[in-house]
N, C-alpha and C positions, 0 to 999 in steps of 0.2 A: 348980547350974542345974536349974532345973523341967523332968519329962520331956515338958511340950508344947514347952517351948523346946530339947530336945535331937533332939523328932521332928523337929520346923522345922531345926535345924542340920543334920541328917544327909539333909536331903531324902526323909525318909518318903511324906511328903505328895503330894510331889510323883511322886514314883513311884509311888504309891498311884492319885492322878486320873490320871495318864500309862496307869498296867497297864488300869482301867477303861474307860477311852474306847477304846484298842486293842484290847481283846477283845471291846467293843461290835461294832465294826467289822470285827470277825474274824468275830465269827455272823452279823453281816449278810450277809457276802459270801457265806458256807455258806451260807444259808439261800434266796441266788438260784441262785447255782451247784450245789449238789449235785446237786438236783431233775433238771437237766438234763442229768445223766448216769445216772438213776434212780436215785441214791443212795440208800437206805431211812433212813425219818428217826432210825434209832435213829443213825445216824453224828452225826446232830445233836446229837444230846440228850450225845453220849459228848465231842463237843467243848465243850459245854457245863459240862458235869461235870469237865472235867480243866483247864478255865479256869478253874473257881471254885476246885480244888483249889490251883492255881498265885499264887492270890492270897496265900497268907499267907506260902507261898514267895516271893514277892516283896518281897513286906513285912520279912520276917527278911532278905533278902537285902543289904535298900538300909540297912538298919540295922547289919551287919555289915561294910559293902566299899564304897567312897568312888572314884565315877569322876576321874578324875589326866589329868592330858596325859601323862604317862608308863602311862597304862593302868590294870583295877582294884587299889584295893589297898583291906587290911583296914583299917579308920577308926582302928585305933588307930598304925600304920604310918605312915598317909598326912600330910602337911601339917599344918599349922591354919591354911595360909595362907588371909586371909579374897578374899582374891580368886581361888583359886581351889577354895573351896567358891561364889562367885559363879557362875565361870565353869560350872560342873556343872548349878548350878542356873537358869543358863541355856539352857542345852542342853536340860534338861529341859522346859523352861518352850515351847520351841518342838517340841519333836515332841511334847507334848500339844495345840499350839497344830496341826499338822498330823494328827494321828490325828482333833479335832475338824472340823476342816474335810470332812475323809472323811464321816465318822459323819452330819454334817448335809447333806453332799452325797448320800448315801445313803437318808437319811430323804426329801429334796424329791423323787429319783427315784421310791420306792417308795408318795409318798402322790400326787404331781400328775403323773408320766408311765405310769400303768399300762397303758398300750397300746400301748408299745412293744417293737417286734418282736423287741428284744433278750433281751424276760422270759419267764421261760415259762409256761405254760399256765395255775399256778397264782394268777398273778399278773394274769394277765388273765378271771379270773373276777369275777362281778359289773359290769363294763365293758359299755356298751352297743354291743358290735358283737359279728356275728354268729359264731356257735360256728366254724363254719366257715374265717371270714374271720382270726380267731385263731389257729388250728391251724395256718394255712398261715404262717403270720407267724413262729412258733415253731419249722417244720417238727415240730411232735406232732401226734400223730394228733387231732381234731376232736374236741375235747371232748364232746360230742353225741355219742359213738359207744359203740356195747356191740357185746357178744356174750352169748350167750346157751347157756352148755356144754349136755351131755343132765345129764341131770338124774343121781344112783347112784340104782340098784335096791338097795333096803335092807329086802325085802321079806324073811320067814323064808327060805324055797325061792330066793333071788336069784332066779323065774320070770319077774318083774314087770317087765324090762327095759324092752318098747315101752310098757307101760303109764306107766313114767316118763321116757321119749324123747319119749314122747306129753305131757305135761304141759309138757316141758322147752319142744317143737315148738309147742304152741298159747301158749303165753307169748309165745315167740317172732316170733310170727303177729299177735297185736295189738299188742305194739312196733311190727312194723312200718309198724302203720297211726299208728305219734302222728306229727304234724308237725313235723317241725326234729330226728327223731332218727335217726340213722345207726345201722345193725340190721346186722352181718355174716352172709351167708346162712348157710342149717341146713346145708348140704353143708362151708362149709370151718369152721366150728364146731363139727360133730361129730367131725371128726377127730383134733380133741383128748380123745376119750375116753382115762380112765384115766390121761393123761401126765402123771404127774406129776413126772416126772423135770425138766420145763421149767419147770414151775412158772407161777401167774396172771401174772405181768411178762413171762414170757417168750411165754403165750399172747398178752399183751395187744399185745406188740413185733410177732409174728408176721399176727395181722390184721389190726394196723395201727388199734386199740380204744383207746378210753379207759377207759372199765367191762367189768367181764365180771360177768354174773352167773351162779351156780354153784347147787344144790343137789341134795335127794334126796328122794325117795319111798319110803314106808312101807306097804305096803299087807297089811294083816292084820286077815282075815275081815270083819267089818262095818265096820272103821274102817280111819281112810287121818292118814297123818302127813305134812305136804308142809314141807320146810324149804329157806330160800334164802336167801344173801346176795349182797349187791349190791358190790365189790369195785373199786378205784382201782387198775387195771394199772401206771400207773406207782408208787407208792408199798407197793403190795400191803396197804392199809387197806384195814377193812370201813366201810365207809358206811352200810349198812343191813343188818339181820338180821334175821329171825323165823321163828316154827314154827305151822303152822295143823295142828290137829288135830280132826276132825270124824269123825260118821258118815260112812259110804261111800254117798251117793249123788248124783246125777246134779246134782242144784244144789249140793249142796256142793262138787262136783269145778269146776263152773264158777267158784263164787261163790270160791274158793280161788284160781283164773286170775285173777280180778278182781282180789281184793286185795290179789295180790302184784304186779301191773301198774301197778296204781294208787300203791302203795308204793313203786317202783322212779321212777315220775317225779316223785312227791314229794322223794322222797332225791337225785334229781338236779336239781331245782330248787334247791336250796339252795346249789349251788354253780355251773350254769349256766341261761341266758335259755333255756326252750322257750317258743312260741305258747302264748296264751291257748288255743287249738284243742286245744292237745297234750292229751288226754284217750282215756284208755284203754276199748274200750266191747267186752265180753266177751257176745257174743250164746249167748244158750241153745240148741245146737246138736238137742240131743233133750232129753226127758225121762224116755228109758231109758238106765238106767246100762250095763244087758250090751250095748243097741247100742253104744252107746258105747265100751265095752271091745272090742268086734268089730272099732270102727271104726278104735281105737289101732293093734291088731295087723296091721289086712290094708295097715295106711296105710305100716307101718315096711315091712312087705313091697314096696308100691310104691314106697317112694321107694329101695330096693334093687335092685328092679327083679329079686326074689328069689320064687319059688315062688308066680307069679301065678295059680297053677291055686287055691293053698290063699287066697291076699287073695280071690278071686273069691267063692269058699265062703262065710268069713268077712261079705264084704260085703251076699251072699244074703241072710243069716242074721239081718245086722243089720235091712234094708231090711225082713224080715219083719216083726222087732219093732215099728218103727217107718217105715212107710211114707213116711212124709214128710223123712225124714233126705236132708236135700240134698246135705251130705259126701260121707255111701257113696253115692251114687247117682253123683254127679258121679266119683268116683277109678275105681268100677266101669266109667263109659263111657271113662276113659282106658285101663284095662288092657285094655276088647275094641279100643280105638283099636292098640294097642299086639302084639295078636295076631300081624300078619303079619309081624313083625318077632321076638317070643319066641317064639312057637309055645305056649303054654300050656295049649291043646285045638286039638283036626284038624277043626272047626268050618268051615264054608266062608268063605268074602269077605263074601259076599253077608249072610249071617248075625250076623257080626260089626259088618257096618255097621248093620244092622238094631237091634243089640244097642246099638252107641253112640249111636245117635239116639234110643232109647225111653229108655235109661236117661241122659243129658244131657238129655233135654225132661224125664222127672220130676225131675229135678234144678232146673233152672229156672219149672218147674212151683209147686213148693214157694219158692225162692229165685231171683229174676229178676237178681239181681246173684252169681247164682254164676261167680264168673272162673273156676273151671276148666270148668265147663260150658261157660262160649261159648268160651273158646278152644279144649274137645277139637272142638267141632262144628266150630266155624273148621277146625280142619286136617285134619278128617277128610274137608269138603269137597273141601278143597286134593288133596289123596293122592288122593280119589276122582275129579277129570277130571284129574288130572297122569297116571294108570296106566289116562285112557279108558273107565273105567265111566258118565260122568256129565259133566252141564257144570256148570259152576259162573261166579260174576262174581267176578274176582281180586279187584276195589274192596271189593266186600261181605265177601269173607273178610278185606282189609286192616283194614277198619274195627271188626268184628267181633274182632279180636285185639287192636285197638288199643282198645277200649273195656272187655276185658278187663285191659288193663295199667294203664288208668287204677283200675281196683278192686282188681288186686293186683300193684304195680310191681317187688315184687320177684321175682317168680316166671319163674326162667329157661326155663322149658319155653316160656312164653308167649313172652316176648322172642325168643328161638332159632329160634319156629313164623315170628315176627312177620318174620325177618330173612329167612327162606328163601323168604317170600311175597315178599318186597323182591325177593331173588335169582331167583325165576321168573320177574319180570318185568323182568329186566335191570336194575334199580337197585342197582346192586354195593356203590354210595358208600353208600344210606341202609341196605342188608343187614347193609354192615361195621359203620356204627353201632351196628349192635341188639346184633350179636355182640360187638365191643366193648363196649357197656357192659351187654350179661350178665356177661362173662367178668371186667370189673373186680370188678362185686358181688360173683361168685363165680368164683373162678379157678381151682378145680379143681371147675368142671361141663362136662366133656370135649363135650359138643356143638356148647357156643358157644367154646372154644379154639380147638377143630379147624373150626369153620367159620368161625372169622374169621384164621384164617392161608389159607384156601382161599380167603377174598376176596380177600386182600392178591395172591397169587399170580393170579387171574384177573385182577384191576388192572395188573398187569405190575407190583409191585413187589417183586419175588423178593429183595430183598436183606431187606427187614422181613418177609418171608414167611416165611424163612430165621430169622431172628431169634428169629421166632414160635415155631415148630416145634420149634426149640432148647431155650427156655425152658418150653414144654410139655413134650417130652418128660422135661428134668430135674425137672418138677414130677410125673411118673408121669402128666400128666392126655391121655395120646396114646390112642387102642386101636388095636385089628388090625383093626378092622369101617373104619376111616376113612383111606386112604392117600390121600396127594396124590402119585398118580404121574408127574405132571406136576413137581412141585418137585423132586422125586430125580432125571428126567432132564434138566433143566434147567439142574443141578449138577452133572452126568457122574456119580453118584452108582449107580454101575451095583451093585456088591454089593449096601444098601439095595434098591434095585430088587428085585433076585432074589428075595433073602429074602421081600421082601414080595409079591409074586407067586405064591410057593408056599405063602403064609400058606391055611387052611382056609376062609376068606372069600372066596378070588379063582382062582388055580387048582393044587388042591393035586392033584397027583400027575399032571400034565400036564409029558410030558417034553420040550419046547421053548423051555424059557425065557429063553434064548440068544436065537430069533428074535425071539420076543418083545421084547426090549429094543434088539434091533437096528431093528426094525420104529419103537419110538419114536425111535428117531433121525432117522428121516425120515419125517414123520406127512403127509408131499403124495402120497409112491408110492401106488402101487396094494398094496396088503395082502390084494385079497378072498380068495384062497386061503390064508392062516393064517387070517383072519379065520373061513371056512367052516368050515376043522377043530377051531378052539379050541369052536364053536358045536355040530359034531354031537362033541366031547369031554363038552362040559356038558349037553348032549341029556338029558332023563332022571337028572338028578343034583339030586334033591330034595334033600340036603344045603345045594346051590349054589342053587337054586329059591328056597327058602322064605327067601335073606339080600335085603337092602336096599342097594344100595351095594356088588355084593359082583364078580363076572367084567365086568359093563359097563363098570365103572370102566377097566376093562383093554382093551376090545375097541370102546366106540362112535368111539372117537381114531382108530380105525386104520381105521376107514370101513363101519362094518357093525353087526349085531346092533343096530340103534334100536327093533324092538319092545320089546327089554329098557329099562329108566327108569332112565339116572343124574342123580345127582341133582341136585337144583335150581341151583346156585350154580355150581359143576363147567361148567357146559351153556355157559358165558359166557365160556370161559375159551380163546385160542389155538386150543389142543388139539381144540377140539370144531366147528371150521368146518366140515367135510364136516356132522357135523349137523344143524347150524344151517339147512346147503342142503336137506335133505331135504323131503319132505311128512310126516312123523312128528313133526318139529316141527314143522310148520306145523299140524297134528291135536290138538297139545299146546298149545300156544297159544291156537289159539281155542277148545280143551276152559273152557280158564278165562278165555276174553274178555282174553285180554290186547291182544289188538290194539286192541277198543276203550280197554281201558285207556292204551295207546300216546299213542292220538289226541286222549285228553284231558291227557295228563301230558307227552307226549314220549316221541319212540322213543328204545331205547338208541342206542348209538352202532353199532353192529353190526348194527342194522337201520333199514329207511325206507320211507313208503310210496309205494305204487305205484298206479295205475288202470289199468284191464285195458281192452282196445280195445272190449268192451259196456260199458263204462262203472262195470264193479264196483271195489271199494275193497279192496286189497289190499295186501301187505306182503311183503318179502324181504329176505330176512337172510345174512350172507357171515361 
């Protein structure tokens, strides 16, 4: 017998196409499924490798061992009955006929239903619907998304930190402005300096990212080395790399931001739809390098909120070099915006306001779309008739902030300012908004946390308030400057209370804090004698003076101390109706035209207007 007629007898062949078509069908299934458990694709390639090994073991196998109705046996053991080497090759002949039917059922899925919800992300690329609309289908994060690490200080001296936090930051800054691409803020993407214990999949899980981009800075004497890759979070592939090595100066430090911005939406084009628009535009911020380097250091400082006496210096320093530097100018009028709150110099009010308006007008001066410029002036307005120095039109600071957000939407100071002006004028609903969708982009920038769980609670909905607060504090994004002493007593939550009452913020070495919490138990009595003592307690207690948010919080509920300002959002809430009655608010309000604002938008609910028996236009609030 010829060994093509002995491979045909023993069913080679047919074990042969049968093994084929089933390991076909076995990568296919790996090749949908793994991805969506982030399987890395070396699993693949190792399934891959151990199928092809398995084929000659199958092969010697079906040559040595003869399937039987009594089960396998060795070929030379078995039968030679010709009907049941038939019936074998029968059997075979149908579960290749069904491993087939798989394999082209798998193929019609993966070439004419690629938009189906069941595939993942990677299969739905190149598909025309939007990044977005995919992501949510798959439940993965939007293809369209990065983050953006700080960049390693890879300098000789490692001194060079903000200098490449500085690089990593302004990368980061023009991402933000492409169209169709989702940017994780610098606040919760810097916090993954250094971890690399987590690893990029596990950064990429944690923001909720599809790309991260990574790299480092080199910065030694005349020359600078900038190197970055552009990295698939789920997969942990590079997608793009490279190293720009250039002199050290002021256009190369830009032109270097460009062409790695530009690089990063090219390499992501290739695998998902951005807008025709989506284009990266790297403006020449100065054309002094040491401004510039000034500008890096005093910047990491501000957004630390760290040694604003030394960013001030810094900024000075810069603005000399180059007068027209819209940057420093603009961060400078936020750190004197920011004075009566750090205390950074013993400079008066008066002066500091001063300082923010000259230095936000040259700011704008130079740059008419500088967003941090209108919006520090927007809120410096706001503070300035909320604490009675000055009046102001709430509409105009609204708009004013909101014309700031349309030029830089990510920027939560903005958002946070924008929601608190919502919140002085009684708009609880559109306040929460803002706070909400600050705190989504960034969820640990503790302002808008804390002030949209203090909407939910002034809404009266204490159980998502609750929720909130919770979720905050295990994220660490709570501080001691911001209690909702209202949600602690609300919950019987009398220890919380305490503790937080004798916090250095509110009133620390005042021995009554027993009445005190009993007082909030019933916020209708008459309180004015704790009220009076807790008042001449904090008399002269510059410590307590110079905070924001700090004894009022504690003392305007229980019917007194309203020359003192709490704060905006706070004011609307239950708790603060004796307030509400006073003429202190009424002095507060129309410090900032809210009433006209009332008459054209709607009163809140908590007030309404009135005319007075000469005929004047008035308004009262309960």
């Amino acid at each position: 017998m010829s060994l093509f007629a002995e491979l045909k007898r023993r069913n080679v062949f047919r074990v042969a196409l049968f093994y084929i078509v089933a390991a076909w069908v076995v990568i296919q299934v790996a090749e949908t499924v793994l991805p969506m458990f982030d399987v890395a694709d070396s699993a693949l390639r190792a399934i891959v490798i151990i199928l092809a090994l398995g084929f000659p073991l199958a092969v010697v196998f079906s040559w040595v061992f003869e399937l039987t109705p009594e089960g396998l046996k060795r070929d030379r053991d078995a039968s030679g009955d010709p009907e049941i080497k038939q019936h074998t090759a029968h059997k075979l002949n149908w579960a290749t006929l069904i491993a087939a039917v798989l394999a082209i059922g798998l193929l019609v899925a993966d070439r004419m239903m690629p938009e189906s919800a069941t595939r993942s992300t990677s299969m739905l690329q190149g598909v025309d619907v939007a990044p977005e609309v995919a992501a949510a289908a798959s439940n993965e994060p939007n293809p369209a998304s990065i983050a953006v690490l700080p960049f390693e200080d890879r300098s000789p001296n490692a001194d060079q930190g903000y200098f490449s936090d500085g690089i990593a930051e302004e990368i980061l800054n023009v991402l933000v402005r492409i169209d169709g691409l989702e940017v994780a803020s610098r606040t919760s993407a810097f916090r993954y300096r250094d971890r690399d214990d987590i690893g990029i999949p596990g950064i990429a899980r944690e923001l909720e990212v599809r790309h991260v981009l990574e790299g480092s800075v080199r910065k030694a004497g005349d020359a600078i080395r900038v190197t970055a890759q552009l990295i698939d979070g789920r997969s942990d592939k590079h997608l793009w790399s490279d190293t720009y090595e250039r002199s050290l100066t002021a256009e190369n430090v830009f032109a270097i931001q460009d062409e790695i911005a530009t690089a990063i939406v090219a390499a992501l084009r290739e695998s998902i739809a951005l807008p025709d628009s989506a284009r990266p535009e790297v403006g020449m911020q100065t054309e002094s390098l040491d401004a510039y380097e000034l500008f890096l250091e005093a910047r990491a400082l501000y957004n630390q909120r760290n040694r604003l006496d030394r960013a001030d210096a810094l900024l000075a320093r810069a603005v000399d070099l180059d007068p027209g530097f819209a940057g420093a100018w603009a961060i400078r009028s936020a750190i004197y915006m920011l004075n009566s709150r750090y205390r950074f110099t013993d400079i008066t009010r008066e002066i500091a306001v001063q300082r923010v308006q000259e230095f936000s007008g040259n700011a704008l001066a130079t740059d008419p779309d500088n967003a941090l410029a209108l919006s520090v002036q927007a809120y410096n307005r706001q503070i300035e008739a909320r604490e009675g120095r000055a009046e102001h039109d709430i509409q105009t600071i609204v708009d004013d902030l909101k014309r700031s957000l349309a030029l830089d939407p990510n920027n939560g100071s903005t958002r946070n300012w924008l929601g608190i002006s919502y919140g002085e004028a009684g708009e609880i609903e559109l306040a929460l908004e803002q706070f909400t969708r600050c705190a989504d982009a960034d969820p640990y920038y503790s302002p808008c946390v804390e002030n949209a769980y203090d909407s939910l609670a002034v809404l009266g909905r204490m159980d998502e308030a609750l929720a909130a607060f919770r979720r905050a504090l295990e994220s660490g994004t709570v501080t001691e400057q911001w209690v909702n002493f209202a949600l602690l007593a609300h919950f019987d939550m009398e220890v919380p209370f305490l503790f937080a009452s004798n916090l250095p913020f509110y009133l620390p070495g005042w021995a009554r804090h027993d009445e005190v919490w009993d007082a909030w138990q019933n916020l209708d009595a008459n309180h004015d004698a704790l009220v009076q003592d807790i008042l001449a307690f904090i008399d002269g207690r510059d410590d307590l003076d110079k905070l924001s948010g700090g004894p009022e919080l504690l003392i305007v509920p229980l019917g007194g101390g309203y020359d003192r300002v709490p704060l905006s959002v706070l004011i609307w809430g239950a708790e603060y109706a004796k307030y509400r009655g006073s003429e202190e608010f009424k002095a507060r309000m129309r410090a900032l035209r809210i009433d006209d604002y009332w008459r054209r938008h709607g009163f809140p609910p908590q007030c309404r207007p009135i005319v007075r028996t000469s005929g004047e236009d008035d308004f009262e609030c309960d």
